[in-house]
C-alpha positions in Angstrom: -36.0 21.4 40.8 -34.9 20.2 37.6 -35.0 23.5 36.1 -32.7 24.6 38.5 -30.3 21.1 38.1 -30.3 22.6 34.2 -29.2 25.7 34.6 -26.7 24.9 37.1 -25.3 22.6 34.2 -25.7 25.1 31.3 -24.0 27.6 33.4 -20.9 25.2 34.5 -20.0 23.9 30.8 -20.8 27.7 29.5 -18.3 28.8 32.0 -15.5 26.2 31.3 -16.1 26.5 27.3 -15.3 30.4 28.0 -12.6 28.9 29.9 -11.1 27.6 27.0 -10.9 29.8 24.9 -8.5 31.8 27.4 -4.9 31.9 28.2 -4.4 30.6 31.5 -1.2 33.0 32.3 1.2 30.1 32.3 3.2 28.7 29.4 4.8 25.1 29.6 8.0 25.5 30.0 9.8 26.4 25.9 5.9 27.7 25.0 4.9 31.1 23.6 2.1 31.8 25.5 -0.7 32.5 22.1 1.0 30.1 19.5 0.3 26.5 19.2 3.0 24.7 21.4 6.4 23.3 18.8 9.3 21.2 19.4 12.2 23.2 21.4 14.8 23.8 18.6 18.1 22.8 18.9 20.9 26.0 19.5 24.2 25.9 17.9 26.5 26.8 20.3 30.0 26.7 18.8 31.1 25.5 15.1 34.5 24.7 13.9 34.0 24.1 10.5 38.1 23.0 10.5 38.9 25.7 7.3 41.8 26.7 9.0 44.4 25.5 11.7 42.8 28.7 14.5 41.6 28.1 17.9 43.2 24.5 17.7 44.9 22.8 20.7 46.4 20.1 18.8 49.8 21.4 17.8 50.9 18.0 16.2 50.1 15.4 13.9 47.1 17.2 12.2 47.1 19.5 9.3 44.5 20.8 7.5 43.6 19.3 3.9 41.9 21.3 1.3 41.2 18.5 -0.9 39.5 16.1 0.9 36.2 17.9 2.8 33.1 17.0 4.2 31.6 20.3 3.8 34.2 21.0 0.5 36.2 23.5 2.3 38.9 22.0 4.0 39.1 19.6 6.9 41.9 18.5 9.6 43.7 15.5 9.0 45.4 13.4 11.7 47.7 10.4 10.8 48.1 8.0 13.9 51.3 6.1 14.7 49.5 5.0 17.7 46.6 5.6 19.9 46.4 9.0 20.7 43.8 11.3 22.1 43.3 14.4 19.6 42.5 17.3 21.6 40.6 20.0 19.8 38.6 22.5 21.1 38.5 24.0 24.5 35.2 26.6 24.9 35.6 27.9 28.4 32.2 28.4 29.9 28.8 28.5 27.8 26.6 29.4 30.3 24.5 26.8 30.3 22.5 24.2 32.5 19.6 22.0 32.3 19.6 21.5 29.4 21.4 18.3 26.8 24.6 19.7 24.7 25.8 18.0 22.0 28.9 17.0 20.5 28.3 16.8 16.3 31.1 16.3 13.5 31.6 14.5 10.5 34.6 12.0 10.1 35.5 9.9 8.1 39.0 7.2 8.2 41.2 5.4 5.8 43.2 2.1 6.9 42.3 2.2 10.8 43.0 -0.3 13.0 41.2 0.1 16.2 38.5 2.5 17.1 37.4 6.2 16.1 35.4 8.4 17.9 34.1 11.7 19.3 35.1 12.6 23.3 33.7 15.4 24.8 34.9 16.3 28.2 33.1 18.4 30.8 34.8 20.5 33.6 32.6 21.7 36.8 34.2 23.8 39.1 34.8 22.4 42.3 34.0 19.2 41.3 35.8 17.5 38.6 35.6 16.3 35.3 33.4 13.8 33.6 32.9 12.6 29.7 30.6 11.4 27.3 31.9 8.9 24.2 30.3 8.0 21.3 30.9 4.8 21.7 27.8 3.6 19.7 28.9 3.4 16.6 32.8 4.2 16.2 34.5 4.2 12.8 36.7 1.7 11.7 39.1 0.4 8.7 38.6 2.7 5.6 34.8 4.7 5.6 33.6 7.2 3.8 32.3 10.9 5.4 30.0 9.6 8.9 27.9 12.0 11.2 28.8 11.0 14.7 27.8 12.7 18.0 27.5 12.3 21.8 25.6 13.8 24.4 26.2 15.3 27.7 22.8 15.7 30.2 22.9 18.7 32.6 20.9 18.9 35.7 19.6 22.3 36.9 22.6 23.6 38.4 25.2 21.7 36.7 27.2 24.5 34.5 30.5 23.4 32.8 33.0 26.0 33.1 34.6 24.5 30.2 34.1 21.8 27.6 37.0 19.9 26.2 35.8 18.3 22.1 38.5 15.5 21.3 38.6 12.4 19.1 39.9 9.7 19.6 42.1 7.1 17.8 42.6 3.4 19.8 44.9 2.6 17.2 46.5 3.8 14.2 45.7 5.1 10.7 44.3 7.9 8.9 41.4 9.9 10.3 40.0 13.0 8.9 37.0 15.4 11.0 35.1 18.4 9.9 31.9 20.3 10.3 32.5 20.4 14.1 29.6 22.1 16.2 28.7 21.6 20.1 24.9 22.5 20.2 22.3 22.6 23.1 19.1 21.1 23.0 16.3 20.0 25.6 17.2 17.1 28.1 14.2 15.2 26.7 14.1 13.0 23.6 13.7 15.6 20.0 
């Protein structure tokens, strides 16, 4: 009997270390079925790198200046009277759902008084609008070149048909932005 208990056992833990060594067929979701499993990259999906005055909604008030530069080639300038609400970029749809995009520039402000910061607004047909601030840590008084960003989380099944980039100024002063990109990255923390 307990030669037969053995083999039983020998064969089950033979069988599941064979077992192992196999690929079960299914990847986790990002995986290359074969290869070790590695963080899910961040995907640049538009840059503005704010060389030049192209593909900008903002008509007024901005210009770009080629001697101050976060990336040394040029960045838009905005003096506020006011606050005011500088729209950018418009991207029309991306394609894309489930999935975290976000908002990334550099900026950087000279005599503010108020608040800086990035705006991202997304459009959903059928539905409305809704944003996402980057509220966190807004720029104020006279700083030097700071990365901000903001996130926007989409469900499965939530696809912007269009994605508004703004910053805003509650307040007046000198504010410059550059190195502009909207990426997508996994909902989860990376």
């Amino acid at each position: 009997m307990r030669t037969i208990a053995s083999s039983i056992l020998v064969s089950v833990v033979a069988l599941a270390l064979a077992g192992c060594g196999k690929e079960s067929g299914k990847a986790e979701k990002g995986a290359v079925p074969g290869k070790a499993a590695t963080a899910v990259e961040v995907v640049t999906l538009k840059s503005y790198p704010l060389d030049e005055l192209e593909g900008l909604v903002a008509g007024t008030g901005v210009a770009i200046d080629t001697t101050t530069s976060a990336d040394g080639h040029g960045s838009l300038a905005i003096t506020a009277d006011g606050p005011v609400t500088v729209r950018l970029f418009e991207t029309g749809d991306l394609d894309v759902e489930d999935a975290r995009i976000i908002y990334r520039a550099k900026l950087r402000c000279e005599g503010v008084e108020g608040k800086v910061y990035l705006e991202m607004w997304c459009s959903f047909p059928g539905i409305g609008e809704a944003f996402s601030r980057a509220l966190q840590a807004p720029l104020t008084g006279t700083m030097e070149w700071t990365s901000q960003e903001t996130p926007f989380f989409l469900k499965a099944g939530e696809n912007p048909d269009n994605v508004k980039l703004n910053v805003v100024i509650e307040g007046k002063g000198r504010v410059w932005i550059d190195d502009i990109r909207l990426e997508k990255g996994p909902l989860g923390d990376t």
